[in-house]
mmCIF file as Biopython writes it, N, C-alpha, C and O atoms, coordinates in Angstrom:
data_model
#
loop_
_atom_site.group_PDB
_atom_site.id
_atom_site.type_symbol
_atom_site.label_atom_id
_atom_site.label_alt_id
_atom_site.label_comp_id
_atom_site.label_asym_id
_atom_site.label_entity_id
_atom_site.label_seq_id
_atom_site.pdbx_PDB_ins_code
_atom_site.Cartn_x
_atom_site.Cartn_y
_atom_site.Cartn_z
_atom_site.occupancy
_atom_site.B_iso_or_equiv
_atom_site.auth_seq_id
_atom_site.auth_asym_id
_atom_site.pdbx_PDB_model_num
ATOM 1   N N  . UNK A ? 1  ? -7.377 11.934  -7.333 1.0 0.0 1  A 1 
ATOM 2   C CA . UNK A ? 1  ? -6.387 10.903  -7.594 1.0 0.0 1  A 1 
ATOM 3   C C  . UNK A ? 1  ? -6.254 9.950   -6.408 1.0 0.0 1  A 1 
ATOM 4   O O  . UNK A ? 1  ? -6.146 8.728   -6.515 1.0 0.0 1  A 1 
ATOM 5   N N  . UNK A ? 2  ? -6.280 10.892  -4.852 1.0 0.0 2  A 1 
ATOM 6   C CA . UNK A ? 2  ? -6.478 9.454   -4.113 1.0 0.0 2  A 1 
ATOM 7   C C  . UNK A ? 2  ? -7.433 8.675   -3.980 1.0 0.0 2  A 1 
ATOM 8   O O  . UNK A ? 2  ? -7.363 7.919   -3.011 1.0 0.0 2  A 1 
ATOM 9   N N  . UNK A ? 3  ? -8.573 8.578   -4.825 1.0 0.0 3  A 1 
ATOM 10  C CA . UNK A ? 3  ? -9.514 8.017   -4.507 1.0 0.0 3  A 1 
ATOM 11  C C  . UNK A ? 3  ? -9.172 6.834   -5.557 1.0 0.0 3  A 1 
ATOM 12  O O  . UNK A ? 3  ? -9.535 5.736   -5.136 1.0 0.0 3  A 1 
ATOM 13  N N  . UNK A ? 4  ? -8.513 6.809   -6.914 1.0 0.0 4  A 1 
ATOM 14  C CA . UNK A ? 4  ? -8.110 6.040   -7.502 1.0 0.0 4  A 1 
ATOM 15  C C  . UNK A ? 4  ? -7.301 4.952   -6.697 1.0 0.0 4  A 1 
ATOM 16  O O  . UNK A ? 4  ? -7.431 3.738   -6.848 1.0 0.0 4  A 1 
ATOM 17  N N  . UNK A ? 5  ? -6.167 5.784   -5.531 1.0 0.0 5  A 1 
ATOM 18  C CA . UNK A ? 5  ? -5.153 4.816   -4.986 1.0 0.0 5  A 1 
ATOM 19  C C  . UNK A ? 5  ? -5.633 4.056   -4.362 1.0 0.0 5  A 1 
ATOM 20  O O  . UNK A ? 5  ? -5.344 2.867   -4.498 1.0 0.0 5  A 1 
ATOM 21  N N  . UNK A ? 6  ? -6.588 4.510   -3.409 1.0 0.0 6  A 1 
ATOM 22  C CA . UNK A ? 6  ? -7.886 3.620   -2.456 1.0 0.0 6  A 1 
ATOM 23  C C  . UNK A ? 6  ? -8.210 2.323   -3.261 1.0 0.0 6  A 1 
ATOM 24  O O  . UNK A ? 6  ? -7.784 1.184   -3.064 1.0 0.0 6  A 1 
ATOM 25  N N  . UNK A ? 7  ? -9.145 2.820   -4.300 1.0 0.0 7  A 1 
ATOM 26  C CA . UNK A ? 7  ? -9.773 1.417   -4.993 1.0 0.0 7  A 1 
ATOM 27  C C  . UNK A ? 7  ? -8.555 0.447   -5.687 1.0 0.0 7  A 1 
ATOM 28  O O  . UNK A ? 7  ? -8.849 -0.696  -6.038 1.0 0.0 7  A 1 
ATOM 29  N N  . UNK A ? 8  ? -7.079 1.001   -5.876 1.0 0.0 8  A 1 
ATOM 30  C CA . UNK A ? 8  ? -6.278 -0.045  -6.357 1.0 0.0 8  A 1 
ATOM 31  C C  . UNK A ? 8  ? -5.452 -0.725  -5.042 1.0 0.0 8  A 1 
ATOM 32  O O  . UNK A ? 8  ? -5.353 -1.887  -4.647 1.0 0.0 8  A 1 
ATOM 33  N N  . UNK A ? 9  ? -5.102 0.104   -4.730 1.0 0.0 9  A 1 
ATOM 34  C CA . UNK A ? 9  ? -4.866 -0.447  -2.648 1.0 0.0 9  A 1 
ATOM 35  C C  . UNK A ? 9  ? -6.027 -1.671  -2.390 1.0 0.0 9  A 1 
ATOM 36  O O  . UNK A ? 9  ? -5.562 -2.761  -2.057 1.0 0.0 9  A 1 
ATOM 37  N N  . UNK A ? 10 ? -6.952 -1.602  -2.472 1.0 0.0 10 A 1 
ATOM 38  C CA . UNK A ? 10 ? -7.920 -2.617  -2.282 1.0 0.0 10 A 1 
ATOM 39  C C  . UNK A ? 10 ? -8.071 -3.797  -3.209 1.0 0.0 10 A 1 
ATOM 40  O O  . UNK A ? 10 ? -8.546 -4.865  -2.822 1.0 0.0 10 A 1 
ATOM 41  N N  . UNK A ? 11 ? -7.511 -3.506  -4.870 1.0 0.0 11 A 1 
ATOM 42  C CA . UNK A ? 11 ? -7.257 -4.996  -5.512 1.0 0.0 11 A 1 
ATOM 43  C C  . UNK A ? 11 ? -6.632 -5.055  -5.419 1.0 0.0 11 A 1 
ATOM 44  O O  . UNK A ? 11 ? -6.571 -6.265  -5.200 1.0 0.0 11 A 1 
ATOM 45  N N  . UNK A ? 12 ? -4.987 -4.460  -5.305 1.0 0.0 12 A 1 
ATOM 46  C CA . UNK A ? 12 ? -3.391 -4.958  -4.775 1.0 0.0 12 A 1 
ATOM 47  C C  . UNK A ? 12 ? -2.454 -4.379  -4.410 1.0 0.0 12 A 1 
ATOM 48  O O  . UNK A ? 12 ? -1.623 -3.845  -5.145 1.0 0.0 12 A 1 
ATOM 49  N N  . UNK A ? 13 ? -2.446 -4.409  -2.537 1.0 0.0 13 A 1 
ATOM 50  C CA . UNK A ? 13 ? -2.174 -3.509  -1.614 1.0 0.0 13 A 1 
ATOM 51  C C  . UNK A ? 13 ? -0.471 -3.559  -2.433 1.0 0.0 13 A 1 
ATOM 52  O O  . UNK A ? 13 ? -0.427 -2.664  -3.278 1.0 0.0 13 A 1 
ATOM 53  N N  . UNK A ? 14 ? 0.432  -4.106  -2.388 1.0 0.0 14 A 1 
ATOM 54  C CA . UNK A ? 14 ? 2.031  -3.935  -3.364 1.0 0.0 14 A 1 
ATOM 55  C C  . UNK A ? 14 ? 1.855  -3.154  -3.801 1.0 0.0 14 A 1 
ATOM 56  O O  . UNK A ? 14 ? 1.883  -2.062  -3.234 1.0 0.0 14 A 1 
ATOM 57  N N  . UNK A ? 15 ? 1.540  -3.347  -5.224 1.0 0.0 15 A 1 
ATOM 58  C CA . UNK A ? 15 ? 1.627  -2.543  -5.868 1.0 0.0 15 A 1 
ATOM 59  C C  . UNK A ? 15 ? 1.794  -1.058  -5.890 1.0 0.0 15 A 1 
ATOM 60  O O  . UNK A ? 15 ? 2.698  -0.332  -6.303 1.0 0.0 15 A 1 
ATOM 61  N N  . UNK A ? 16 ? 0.477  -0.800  -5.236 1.0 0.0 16 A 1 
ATOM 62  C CA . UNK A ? 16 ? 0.449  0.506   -4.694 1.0 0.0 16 A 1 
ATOM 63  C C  . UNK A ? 16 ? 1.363  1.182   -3.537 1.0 0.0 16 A 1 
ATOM 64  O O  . UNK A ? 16 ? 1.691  2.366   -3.471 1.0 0.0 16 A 1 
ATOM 65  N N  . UNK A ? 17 ? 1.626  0.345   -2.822 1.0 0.0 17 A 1 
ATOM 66  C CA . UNK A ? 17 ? 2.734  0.694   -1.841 1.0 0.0 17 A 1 
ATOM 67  C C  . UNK A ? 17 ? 4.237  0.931   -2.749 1.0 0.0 17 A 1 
ATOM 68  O O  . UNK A ? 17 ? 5.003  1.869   -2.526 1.0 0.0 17 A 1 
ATOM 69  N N  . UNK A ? 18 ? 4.375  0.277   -3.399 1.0 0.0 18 A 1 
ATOM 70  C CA . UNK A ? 18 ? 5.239  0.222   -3.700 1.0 0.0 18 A 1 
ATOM 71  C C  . UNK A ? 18 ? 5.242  1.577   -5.257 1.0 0.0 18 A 1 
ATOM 72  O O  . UNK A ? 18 ? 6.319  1.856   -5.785 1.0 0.0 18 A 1 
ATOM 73  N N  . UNK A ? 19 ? 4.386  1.998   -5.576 1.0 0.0 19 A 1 
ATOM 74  C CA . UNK A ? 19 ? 4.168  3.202   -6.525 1.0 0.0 19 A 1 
ATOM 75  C C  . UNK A ? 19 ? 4.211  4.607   -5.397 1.0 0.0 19 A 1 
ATOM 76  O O  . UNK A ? 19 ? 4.392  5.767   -5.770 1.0 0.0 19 A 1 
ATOM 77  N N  . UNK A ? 20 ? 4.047  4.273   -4.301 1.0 0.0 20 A 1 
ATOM 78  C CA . UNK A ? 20 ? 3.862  5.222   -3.015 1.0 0.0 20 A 1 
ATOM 79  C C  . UNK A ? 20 ? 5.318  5.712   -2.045 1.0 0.0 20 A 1 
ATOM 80  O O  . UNK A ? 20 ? 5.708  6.664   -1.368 1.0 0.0 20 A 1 
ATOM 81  N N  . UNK A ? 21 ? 5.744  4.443   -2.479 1.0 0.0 21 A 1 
ATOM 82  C CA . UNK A ? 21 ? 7.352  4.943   -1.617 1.0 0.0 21 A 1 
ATOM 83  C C  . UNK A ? 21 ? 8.130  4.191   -1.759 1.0 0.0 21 A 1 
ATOM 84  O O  . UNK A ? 21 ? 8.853  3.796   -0.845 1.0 0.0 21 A 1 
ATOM 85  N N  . UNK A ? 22 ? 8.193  3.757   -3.057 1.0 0.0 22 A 1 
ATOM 86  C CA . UNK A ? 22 ? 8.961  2.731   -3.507 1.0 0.0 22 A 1 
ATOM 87  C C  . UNK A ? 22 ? 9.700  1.479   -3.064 1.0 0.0 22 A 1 
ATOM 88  O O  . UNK A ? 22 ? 8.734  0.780   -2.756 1.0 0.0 22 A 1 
ATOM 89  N N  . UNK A ? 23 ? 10.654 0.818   -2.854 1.0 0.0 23 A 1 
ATOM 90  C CA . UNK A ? 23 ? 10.925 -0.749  -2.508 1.0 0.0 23 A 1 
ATOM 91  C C  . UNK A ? 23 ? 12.169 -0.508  -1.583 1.0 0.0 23 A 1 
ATOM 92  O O  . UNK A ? 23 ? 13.376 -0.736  -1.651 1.0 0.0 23 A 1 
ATOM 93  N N  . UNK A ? 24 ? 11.182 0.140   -0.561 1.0 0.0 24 A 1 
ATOM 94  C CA . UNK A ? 24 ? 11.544 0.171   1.116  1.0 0.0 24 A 1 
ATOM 95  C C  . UNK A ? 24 ? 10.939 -0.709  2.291  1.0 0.0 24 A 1 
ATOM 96  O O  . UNK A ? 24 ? 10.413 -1.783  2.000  1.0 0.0 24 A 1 
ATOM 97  N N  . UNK A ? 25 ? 10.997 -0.307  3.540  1.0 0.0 25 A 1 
ATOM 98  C CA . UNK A ? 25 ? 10.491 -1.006  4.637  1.0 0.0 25 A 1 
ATOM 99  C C  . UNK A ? 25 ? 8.836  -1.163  4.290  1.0 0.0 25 A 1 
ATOM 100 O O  . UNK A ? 25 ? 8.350  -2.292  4.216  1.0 0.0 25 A 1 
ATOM 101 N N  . UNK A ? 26 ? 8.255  -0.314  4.145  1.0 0.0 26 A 1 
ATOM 102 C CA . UNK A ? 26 ? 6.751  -0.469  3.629  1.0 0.0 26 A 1 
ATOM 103 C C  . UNK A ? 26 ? 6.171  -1.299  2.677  1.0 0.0 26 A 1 
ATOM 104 O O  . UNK A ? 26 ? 5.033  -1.707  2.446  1.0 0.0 26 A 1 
ATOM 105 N N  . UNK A ? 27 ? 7.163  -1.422  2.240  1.0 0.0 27 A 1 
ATOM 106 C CA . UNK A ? 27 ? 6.760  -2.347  0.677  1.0 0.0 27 A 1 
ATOM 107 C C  . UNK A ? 27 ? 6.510  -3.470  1.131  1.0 0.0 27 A 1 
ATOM 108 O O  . UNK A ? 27 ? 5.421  -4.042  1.177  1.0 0.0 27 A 1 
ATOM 109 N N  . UNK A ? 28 ? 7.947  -3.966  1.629  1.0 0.0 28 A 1 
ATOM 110 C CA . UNK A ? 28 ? 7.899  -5.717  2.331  1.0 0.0 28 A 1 
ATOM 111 C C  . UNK A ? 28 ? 7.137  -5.976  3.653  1.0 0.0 28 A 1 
ATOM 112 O O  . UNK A ? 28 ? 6.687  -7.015  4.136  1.0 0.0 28 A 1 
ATOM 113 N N  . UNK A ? 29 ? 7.141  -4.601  4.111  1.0 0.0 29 A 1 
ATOM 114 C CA . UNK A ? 29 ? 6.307  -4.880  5.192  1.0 0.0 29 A 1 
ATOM 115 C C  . UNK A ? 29 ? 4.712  -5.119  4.215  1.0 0.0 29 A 1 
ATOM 116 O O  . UNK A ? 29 ? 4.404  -6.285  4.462  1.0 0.0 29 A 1 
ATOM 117 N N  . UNK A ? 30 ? 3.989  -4.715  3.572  1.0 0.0 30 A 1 
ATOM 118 C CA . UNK A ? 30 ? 3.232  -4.925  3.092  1.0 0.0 30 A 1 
ATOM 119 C C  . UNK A ? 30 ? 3.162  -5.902  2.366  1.0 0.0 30 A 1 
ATOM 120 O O  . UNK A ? 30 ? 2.078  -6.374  2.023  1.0 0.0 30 A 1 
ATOM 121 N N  . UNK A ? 31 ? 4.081  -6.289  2.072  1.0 0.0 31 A 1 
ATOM 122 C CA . UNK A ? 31 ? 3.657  -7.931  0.908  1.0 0.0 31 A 1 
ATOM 123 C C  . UNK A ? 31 ? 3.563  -9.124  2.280  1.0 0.0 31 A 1 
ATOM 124 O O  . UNK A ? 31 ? 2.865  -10.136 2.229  1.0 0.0 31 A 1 
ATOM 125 N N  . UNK A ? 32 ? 4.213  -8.829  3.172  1.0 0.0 32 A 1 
ATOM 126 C CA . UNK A ? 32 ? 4.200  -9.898  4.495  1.0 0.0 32 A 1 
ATOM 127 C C  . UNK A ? 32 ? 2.865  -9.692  5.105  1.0 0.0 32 A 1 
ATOM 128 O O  . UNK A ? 32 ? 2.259  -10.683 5.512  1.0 0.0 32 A 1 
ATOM 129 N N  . UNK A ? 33 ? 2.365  -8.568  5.208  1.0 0.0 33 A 1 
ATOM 130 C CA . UNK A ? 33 ? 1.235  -8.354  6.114  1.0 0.0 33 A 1 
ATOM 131 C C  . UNK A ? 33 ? -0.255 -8.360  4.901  1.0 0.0 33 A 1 
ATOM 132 O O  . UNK A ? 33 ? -1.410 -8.042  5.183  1.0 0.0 33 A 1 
ATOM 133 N N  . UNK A ? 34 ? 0.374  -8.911  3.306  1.0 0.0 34 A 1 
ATOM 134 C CA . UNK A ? 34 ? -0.504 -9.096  2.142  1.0 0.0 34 A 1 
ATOM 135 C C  . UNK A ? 34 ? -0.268 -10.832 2.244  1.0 0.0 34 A 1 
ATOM 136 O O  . UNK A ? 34 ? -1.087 -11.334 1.474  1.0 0.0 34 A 1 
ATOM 137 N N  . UNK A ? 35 ? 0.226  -11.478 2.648  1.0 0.0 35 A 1 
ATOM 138 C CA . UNK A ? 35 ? 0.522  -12.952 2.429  1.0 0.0 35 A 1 
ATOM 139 C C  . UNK A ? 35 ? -0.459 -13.679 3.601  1.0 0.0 35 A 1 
ATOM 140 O O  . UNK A ? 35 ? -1.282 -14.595 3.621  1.0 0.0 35 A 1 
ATOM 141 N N  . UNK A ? 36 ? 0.218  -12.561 4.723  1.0 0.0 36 A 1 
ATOM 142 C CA . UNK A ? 36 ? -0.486 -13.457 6.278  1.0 0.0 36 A 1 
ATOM 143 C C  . UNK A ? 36 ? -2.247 -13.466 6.035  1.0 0.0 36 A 1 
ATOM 144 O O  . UNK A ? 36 ? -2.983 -14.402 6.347  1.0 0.0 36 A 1 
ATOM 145 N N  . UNK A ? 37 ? -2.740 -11.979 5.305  1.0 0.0 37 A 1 
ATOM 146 C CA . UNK A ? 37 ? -4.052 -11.989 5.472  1.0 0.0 37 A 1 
ATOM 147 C C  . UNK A ? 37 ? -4.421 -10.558 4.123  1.0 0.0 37 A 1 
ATOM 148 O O  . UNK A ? 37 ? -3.732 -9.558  3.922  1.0 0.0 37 A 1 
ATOM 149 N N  . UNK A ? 38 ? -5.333 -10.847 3.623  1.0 0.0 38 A 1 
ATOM 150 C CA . UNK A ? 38 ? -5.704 -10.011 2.364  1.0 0.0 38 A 1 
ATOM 151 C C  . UNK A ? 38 ? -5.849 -8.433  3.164  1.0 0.0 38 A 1 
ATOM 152 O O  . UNK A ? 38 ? -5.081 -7.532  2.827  1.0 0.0 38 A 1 
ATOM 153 N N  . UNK A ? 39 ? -6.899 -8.204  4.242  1.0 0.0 39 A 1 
ATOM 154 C CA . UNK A ? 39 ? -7.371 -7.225  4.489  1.0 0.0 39 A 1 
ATOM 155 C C  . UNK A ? 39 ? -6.185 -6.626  5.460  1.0 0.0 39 A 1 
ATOM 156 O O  . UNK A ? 39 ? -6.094 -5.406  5.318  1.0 0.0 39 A 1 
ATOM 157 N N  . UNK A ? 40 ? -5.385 -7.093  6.274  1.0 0.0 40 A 1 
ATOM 158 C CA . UNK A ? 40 ? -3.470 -6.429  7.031  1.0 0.0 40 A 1 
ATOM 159 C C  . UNK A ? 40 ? -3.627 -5.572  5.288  1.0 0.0 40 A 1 
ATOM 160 O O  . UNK A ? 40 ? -4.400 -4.733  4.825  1.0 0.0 40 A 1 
ATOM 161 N N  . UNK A ? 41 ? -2.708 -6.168  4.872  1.0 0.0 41 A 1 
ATOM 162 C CA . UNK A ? 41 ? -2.494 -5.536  3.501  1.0 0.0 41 A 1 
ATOM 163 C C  . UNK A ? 41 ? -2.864 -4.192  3.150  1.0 0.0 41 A 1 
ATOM 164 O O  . UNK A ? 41 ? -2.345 -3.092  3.341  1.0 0.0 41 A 1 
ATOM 165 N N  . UNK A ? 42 ? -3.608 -4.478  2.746  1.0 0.0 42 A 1 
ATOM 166 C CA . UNK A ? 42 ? -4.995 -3.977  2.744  1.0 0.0 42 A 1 
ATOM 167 C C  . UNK A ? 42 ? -5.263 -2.606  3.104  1.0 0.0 42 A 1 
ATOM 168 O O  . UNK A ? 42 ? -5.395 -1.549  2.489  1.0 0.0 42 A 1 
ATOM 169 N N  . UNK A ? 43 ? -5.299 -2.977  4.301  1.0 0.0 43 A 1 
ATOM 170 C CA . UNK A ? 43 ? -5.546 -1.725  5.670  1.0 0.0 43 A 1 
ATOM 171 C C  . UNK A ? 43 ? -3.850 -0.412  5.677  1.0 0.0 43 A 1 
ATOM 172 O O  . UNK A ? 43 ? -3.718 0.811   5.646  1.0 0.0 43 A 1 
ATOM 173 N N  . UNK A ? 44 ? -2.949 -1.543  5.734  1.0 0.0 44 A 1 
ATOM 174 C CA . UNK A ? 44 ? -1.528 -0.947  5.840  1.0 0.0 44 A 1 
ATOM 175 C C  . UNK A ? 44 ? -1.428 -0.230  4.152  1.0 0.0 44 A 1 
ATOM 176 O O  . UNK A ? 44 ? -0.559 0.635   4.042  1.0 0.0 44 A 1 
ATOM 177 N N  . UNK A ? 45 ? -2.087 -0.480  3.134  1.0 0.0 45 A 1 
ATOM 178 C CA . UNK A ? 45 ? -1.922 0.164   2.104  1.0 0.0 45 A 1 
ATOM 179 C C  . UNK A ? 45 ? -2.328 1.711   2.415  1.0 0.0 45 A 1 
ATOM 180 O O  . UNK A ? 45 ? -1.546 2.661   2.431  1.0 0.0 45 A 1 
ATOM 181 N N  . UNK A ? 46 ? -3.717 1.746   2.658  1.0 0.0 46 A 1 
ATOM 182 C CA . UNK A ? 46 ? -4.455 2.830   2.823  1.0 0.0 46 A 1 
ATOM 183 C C  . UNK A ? 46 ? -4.310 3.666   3.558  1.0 0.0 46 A 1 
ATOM 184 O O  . UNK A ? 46 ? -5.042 4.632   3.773  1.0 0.0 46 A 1 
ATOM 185 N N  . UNK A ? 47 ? -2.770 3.214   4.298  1.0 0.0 47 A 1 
ATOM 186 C CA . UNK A ? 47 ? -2.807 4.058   6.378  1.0 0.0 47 A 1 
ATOM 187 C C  . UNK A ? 47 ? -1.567 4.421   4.966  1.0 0.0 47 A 1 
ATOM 188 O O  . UNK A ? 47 ? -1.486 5.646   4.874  1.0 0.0 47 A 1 
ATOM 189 N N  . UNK A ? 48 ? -0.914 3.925   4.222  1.0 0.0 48 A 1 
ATOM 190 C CA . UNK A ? 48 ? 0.429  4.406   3.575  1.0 0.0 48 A 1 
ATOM 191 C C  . UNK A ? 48 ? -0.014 5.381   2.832  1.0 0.0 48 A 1 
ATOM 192 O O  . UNK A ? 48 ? 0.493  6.416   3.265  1.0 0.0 48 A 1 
ATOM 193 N N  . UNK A ? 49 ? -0.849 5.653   1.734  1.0 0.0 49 A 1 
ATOM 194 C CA . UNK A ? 49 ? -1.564 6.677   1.077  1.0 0.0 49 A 1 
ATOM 195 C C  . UNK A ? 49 ? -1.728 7.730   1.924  1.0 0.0 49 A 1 
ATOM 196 O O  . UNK A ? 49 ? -1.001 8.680   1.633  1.0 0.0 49 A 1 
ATOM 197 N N  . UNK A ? 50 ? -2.480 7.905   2.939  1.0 0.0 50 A 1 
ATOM 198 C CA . UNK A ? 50 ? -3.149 9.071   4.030  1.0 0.0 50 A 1 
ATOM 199 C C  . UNK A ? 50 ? -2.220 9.506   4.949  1.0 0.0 50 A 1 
ATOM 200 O O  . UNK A ? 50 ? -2.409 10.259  5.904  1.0 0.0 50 A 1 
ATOM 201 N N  . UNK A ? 51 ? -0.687 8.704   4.403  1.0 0.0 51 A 1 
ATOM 202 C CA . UNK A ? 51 ? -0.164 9.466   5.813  1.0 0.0 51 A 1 
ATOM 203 C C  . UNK A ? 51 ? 1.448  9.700   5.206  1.0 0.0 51 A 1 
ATOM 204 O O  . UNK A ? 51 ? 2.381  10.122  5.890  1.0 0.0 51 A 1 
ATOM 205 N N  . UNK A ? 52 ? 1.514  9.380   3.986  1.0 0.0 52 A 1 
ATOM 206 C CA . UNK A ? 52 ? 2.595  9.411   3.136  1.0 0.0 52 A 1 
ATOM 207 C C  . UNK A ? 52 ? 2.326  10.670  2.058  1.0 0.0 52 A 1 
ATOM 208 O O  . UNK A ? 52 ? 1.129  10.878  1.858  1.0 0.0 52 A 1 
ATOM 209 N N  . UNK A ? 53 ? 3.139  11.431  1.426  1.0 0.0 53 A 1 
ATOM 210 C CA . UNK A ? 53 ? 3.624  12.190  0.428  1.0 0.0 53 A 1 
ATOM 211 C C  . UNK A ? 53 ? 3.521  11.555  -0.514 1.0 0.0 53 A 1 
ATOM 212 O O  . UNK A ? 53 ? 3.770  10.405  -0.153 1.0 0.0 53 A 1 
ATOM 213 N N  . UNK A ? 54 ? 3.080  11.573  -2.600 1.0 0.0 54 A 1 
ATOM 214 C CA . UNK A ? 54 ? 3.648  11.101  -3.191 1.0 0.0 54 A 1 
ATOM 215 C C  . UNK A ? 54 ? 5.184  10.825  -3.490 1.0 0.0 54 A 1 
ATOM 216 O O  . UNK A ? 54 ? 5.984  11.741  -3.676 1.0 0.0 54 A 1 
ATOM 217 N N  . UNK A ? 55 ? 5.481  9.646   -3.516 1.0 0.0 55 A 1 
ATOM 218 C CA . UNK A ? 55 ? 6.895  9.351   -4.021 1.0 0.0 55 A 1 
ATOM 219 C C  . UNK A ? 55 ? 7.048  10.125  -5.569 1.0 0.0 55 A 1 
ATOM 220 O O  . UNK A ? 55 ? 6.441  9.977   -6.630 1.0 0.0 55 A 1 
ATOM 221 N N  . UNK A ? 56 ? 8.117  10.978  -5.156 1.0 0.0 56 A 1 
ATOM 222 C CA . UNK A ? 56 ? 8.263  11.986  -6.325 1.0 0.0 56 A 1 
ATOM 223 C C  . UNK A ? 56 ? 9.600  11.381  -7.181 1.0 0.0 56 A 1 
ATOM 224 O O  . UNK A ? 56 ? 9.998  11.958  -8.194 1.0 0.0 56 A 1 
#
């Protein structure tokens, strides 16, 4: 299943952040660091997956 989150983290880092720990500091931090530059995003999606719990 994380390999699914990976490849959707990579077409749209939100989303997934936001299915990951819902519409907290991470989230907006990620849509800001998804606006400034595709791959921030991006990167901060995938460090959120590998180092986060599912949001239960």
């Amino acid at each position: 299943m994380d390999i699914i989150r990976v490849i959707l983290t990579i077409i749209l880092p939100p989303l997934v952040v936001f299915l990951q720990v819902g519409l907290g500091f991470h989230f907006w931090l990620n849509i800001l660091l998804t606006l400034l530059g595709y791959v921030p995003g991006s990167i901060h999606g995938v460090w959120i997956i590998a180092t986060r719990p599912q949001h239960a």
